[in-house]
MILOKOL-470767 format. One record per residue (C-alpha): residue in three letters; x, y, z. Coordinates in steps of 0.02 Angstrom, whole numbers, padded with zeros to 5 digits, always signed. Each point is the difference from the previous one (the first is absolute). Example, Ala and Ser with C-alpha at 12.3 -4.5 7.8 and 13.67 -1.06 7.14 Angstrom:
# MILOKOL-470767
ALA+00615-00225+00390SER+00069+00172-00033
# end
This chain:
# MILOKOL-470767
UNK+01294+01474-01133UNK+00006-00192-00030UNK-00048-00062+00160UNK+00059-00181+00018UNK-00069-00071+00180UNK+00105-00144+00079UNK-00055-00095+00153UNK+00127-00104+00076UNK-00051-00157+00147UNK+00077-00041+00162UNK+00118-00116-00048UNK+00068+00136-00119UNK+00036+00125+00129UNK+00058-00134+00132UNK+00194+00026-00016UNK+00138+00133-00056UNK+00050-00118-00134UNK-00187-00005-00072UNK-00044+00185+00043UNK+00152+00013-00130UNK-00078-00088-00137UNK-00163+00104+00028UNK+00098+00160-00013UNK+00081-00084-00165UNK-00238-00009-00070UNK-00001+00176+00042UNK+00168+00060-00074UNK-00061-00097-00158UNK-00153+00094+00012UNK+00069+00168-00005UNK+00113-00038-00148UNK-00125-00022-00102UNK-00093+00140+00049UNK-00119-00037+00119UNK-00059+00087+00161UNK-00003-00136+00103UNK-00130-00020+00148UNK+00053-00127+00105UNK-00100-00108+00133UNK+00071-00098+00135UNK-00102-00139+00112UNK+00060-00046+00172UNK+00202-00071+00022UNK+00002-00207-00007UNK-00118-00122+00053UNK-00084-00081+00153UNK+00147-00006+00135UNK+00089+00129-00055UNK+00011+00173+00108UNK-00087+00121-00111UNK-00139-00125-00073UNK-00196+00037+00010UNK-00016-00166+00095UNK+00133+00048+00115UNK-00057+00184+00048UNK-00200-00112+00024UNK+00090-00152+00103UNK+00094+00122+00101UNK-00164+00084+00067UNK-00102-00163-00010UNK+00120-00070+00122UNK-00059+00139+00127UNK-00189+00014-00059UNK-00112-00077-00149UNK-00126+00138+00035UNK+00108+00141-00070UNK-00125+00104-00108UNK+00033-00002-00196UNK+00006+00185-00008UNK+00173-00032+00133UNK+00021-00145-00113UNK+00002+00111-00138UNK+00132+00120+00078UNK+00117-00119+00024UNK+00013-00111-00131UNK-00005+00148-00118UNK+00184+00018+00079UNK+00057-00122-00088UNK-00007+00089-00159UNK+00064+00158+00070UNK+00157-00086+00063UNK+00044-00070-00183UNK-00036+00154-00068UNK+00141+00084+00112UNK+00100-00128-00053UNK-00019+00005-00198UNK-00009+00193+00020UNK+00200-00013+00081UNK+00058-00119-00104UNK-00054+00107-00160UNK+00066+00152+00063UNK+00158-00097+00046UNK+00030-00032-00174UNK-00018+00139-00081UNK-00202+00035-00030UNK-00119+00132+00098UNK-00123-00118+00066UNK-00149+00058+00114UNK-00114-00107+00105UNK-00187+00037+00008UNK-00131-00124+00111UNK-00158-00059-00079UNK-00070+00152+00068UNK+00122+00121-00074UNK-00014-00055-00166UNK-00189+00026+00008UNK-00072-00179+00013UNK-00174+00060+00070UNK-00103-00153+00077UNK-00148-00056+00078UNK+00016-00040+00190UNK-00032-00179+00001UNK+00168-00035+00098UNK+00102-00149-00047UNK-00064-00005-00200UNK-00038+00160-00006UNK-00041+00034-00221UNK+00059+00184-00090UNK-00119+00099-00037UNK+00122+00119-00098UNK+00168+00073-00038UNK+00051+00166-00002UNK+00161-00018-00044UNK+00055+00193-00021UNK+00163-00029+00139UNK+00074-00141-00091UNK-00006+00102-00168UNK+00060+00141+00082UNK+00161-00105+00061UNK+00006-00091-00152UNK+00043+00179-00105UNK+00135+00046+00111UNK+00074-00172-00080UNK-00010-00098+00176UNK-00033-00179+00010UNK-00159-00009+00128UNK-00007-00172+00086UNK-00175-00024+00072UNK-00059-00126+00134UNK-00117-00124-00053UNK-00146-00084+00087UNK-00035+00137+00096UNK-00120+00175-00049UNK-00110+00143+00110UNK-00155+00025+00022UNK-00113+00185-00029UNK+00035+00028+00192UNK+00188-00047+00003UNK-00013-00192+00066UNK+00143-00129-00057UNK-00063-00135-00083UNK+00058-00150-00078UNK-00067-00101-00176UNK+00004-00172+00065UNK+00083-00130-00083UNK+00111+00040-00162UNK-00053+00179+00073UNK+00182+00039-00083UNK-00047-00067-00175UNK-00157+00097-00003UNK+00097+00159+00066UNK+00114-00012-00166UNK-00158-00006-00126UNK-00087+00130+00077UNK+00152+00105-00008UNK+00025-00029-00181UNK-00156+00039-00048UNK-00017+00150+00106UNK+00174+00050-00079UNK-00049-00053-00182UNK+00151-00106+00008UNK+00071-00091-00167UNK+00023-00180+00110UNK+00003-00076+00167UNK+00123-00111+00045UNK-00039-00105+00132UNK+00177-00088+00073UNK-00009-00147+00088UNK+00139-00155+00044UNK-00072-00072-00164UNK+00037-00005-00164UNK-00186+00026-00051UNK-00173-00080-00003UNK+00014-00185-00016UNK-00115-00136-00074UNK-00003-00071+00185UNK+00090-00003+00130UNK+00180-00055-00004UNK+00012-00077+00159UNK-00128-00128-00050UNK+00025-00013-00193UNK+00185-00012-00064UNK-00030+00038-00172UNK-00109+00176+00046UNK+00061+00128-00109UNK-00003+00175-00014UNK-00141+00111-00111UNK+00051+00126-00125UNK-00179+00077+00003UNK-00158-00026+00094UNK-00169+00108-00031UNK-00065+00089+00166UNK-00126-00113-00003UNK+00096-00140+00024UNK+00125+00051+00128UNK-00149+00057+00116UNK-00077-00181-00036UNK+00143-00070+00060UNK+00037+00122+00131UNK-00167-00049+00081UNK+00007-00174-00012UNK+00164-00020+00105UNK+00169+00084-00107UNK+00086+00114+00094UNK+00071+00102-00100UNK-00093+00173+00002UNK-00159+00033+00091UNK-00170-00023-00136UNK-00063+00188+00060UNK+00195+00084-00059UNK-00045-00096-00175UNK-00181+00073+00006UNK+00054+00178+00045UNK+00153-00011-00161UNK-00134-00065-00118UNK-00118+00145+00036UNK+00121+00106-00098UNK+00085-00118-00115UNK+00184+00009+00101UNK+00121-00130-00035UNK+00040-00109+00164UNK+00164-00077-00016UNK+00054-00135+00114UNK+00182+00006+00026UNK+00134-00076+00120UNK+00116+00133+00076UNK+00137-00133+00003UNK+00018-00030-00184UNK-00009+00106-00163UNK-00143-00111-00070UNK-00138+00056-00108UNK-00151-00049+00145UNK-00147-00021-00051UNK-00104+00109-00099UNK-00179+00017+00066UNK-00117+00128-00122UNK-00153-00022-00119UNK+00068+00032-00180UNK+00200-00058-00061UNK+00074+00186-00022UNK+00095-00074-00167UNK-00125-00056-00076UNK-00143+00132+00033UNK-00139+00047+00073UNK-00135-00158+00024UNK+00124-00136-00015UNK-00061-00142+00094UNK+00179-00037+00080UNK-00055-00173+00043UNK+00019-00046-00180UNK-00031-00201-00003UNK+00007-00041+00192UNK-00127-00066+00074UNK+00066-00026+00181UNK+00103+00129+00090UNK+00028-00079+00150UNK-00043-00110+00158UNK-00046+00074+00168UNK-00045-00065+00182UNK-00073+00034+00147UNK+00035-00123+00169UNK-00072-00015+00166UNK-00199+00025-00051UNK-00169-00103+00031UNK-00122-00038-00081UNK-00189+00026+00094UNK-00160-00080-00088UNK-00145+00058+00092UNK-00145-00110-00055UNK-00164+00088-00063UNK-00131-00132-00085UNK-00102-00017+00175UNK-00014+00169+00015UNK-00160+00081-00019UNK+00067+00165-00083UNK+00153-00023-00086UNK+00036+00183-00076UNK-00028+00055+00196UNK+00141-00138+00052UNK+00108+00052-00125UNK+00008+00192+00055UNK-00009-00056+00165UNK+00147-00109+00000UNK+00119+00140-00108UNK-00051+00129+00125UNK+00029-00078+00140UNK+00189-00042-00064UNK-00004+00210-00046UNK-00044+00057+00183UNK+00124-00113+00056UNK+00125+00067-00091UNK+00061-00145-00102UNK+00048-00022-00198UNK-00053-00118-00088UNK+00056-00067-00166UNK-00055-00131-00124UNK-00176+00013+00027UNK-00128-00104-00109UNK-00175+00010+00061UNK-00089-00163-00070UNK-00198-00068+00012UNK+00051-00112+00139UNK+00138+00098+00104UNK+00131+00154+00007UNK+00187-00034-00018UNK+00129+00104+00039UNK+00186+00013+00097UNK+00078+00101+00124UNK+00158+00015+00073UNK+00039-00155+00115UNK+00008+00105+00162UNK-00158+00090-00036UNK-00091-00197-00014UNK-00053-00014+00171UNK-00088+00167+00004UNK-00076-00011-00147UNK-00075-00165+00048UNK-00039+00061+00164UNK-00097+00161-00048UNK-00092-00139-00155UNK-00072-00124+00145UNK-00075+00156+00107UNK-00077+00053-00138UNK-00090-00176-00022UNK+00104-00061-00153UNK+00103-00175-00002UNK+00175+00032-00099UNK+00103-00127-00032UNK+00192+00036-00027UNK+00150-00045-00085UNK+00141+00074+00081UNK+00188+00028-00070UNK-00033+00024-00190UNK+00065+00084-00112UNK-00044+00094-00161UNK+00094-00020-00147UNK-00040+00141-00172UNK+00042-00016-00175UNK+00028+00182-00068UNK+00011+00051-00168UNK-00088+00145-00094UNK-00007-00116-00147UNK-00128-00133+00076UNK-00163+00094-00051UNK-00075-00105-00117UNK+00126-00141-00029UNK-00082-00158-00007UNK+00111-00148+00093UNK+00094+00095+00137UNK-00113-00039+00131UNK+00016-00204-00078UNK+00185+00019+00030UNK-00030+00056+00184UNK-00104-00128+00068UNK+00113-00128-00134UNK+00171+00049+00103UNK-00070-00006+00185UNK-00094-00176-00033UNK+00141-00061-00075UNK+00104+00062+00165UNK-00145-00077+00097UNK-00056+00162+00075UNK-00144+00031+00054UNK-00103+00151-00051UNK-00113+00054+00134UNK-00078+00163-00085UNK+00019+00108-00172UNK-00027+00166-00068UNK+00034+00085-00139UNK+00022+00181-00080UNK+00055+00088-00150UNK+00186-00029+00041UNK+00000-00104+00152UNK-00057-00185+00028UNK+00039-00061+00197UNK-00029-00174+00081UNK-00002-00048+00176UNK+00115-00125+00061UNK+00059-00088+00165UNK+00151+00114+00054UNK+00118-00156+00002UNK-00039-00008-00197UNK+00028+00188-00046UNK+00201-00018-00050UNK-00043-00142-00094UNK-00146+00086-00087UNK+00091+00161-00040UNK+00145-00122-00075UNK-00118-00097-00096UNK-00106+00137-00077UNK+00186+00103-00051UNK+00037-00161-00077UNK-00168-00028-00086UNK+00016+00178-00092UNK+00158+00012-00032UNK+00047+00148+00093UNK+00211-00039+00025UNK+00011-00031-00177
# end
């Protein structure tokens, strides 16, 4: 069989009219031959009836001490309802469909309730179901574990549900549907000359996944790369091409490097973050007020992000309404942070950077001449991100899409 998987977002599933058009993907997908596996996320958005926010508001209203195993149970509903729905409106027009939960379809995971990770796939029923030529809709975000608990995958739980299908099915793609035409070289709502990507390399989309796009979630690219699946990134509104998201350039052969001459890919960004230095030259022992300083933000439960440990001090960010903890649990332990709340980090992506001389010149060129400030830098492979004042980050992310060219 040529499995083809096809995940389709809230917003696709959120009217008869649009439940149409995703019936129209999957008719496509049987005409040319595919088996098609489809996954559904939750119906609409925050506000609307059947919404994850709106099954958690609804018992946060009565309670915020519901457990997340309850938690679990319920917004896992969500799913199960759109399933129902795709499942009738298939069969309706003409296809067998059949609805299996995470569970069902053999999405084993770990018990950590809430972001609960696969551990495998035994995906035997949905083969099964596939042969008798049924089209087997599958809810996303949601799996079992060994002893039969509902769990859910956290957030883009419904992204990550699609690659692990795919691989677990030894699919030819995965389409991932959204209200989007594709990935973007920022975000249109801040940049009017963002345009759409023909290709991206894994690498890159996860890059820019992490630092702020939300496109697809970075651990659905990581589980597709693992077996060399095409993503594609597709809007179920329209009949265009998406965005192609793979390693080599089919047409071309094996080892291509698809980026061909760019450089830059694209500009991400993160809001609502502060920066925390945590001064270390007075201290007696630095190397013990370094570990002391990341543990303490590990037992507390909080990320952080953007960490450079210098001679002198320790930077890093969190979100903005972790700030006061963090600070809080720094001056019990005897430290004297200093903060800079409501930042925001700004990344320059491209899989082409690695060894360019100049592009990090042209970065710091475009936000002086802006008159932004950069508070911090870092750097990877494909990746360079700055730190600015959050009332600067539209302005950056224009500046630097300018400065590269990107809407040409």
């Amino acid at each position: 069989m040529r499995v083809l998987v096809q995940k389709f977002g809230g917003t696709s599933l959120a009217t008869a009219e649009r439940r149409s058009q995703v019936v129209a993907k999957v008719s496509d997908a049987v005409r040319e031959g595919y088996a098609p596996v489809v996954v559904v996320s939750a119906i609409g958005r925050t506000g609307d009836p059947y919404a994850t926010d709106t099954f958690i508001n609804m018992v946060k209203d009565i309670s915020p001490e519901l457990p997340q195993r309850e938690l679990d149970l319920l917004v896992s509903c969500g799913e199960v309802i759109s399933g129902a729905v795709m499942v009738s409106t298939l069969n309706s027009l003409g296809f067998e469909a059949v609805l299996l939960t995470g569970g069902q379809a053999g999405i084993i995971t770990n018990n950590s309730f809430g972001d609960a990770r696969i551990i495998r796939i035994e995906p035997r029923t949905i083969v099964e179901y596939l042969q008798q030529g049924k089209v087997v809709v599958v809810t996303g975000f949601q799996g079992i574990t060994e002893d039969g608990q509902v769990t859910t995958l956290g957030r883009g739980g419904s992204d990550t549900t699609a690659s692990a299908l795919g691989v677990a099915l030894n699919a030819e793609a995965i389409d991932i549907y959204t209200d989007v035409e594709g990935i973007m070289t920022a975000d249109p709502r801040i940049v009017e000359d963002a345009r759409i990507l023909d290709v991206v390399t894994y690498n890159e989309i996860c890059q820019m996944a992490h630092q702020g796009a939300k496109i697809i979630h970075p651990r659905a690219v990581e589980i597709a790369m693992q077996r060399n699946i095409p993503l594609r990134i597709k809007c179920t509104f329209s009949d265009a091409p998406g965005t192609l998201v793979t390693s080599i350039q089919a047409d071309m052969g094996a080892g291509t490097d698809i980026t061909g001459d760019r450089i830059i890919t694209g500009i991400a960004h993160t809001p609502n973050v502060t920066q925390i230095c945590v001064p270390t030259s007075a201290l007696p022992d630095n190397l013990q007020a370094n570990k002391q300083i990341f543990k303490g933000m590990a037992l507390a439960d909080i990320s952080v992000d953007f960490i450079s440990v210098q001679s002198d001090a320790v930077y890093y960010t969190v979100r903005d309404d972790e700030a006061d903890k963090a600070v809080k649990i720094l001056k019990n332990m005897g430290f004297n942070p200093s903060v800079i709340p409501s930042c925001a980090k700004v990344s320059v992506v491209g899989a082409g950077i690695h060894g360019v001389p100049g592009v990090m010149a042209d970065m710091v060129e475009a936000l002086s001449d802006a008159g932004i400030r950069i508070l911090q830098s870092a750097d990877s492979h494909t990746t360079i991100w700055v730190l600015v004042d959050k009332e600067n980050m539209v302005k950056a992310v224009q500046a630097l899409h300018q400065k590269y060219h990107l809407g040409d």
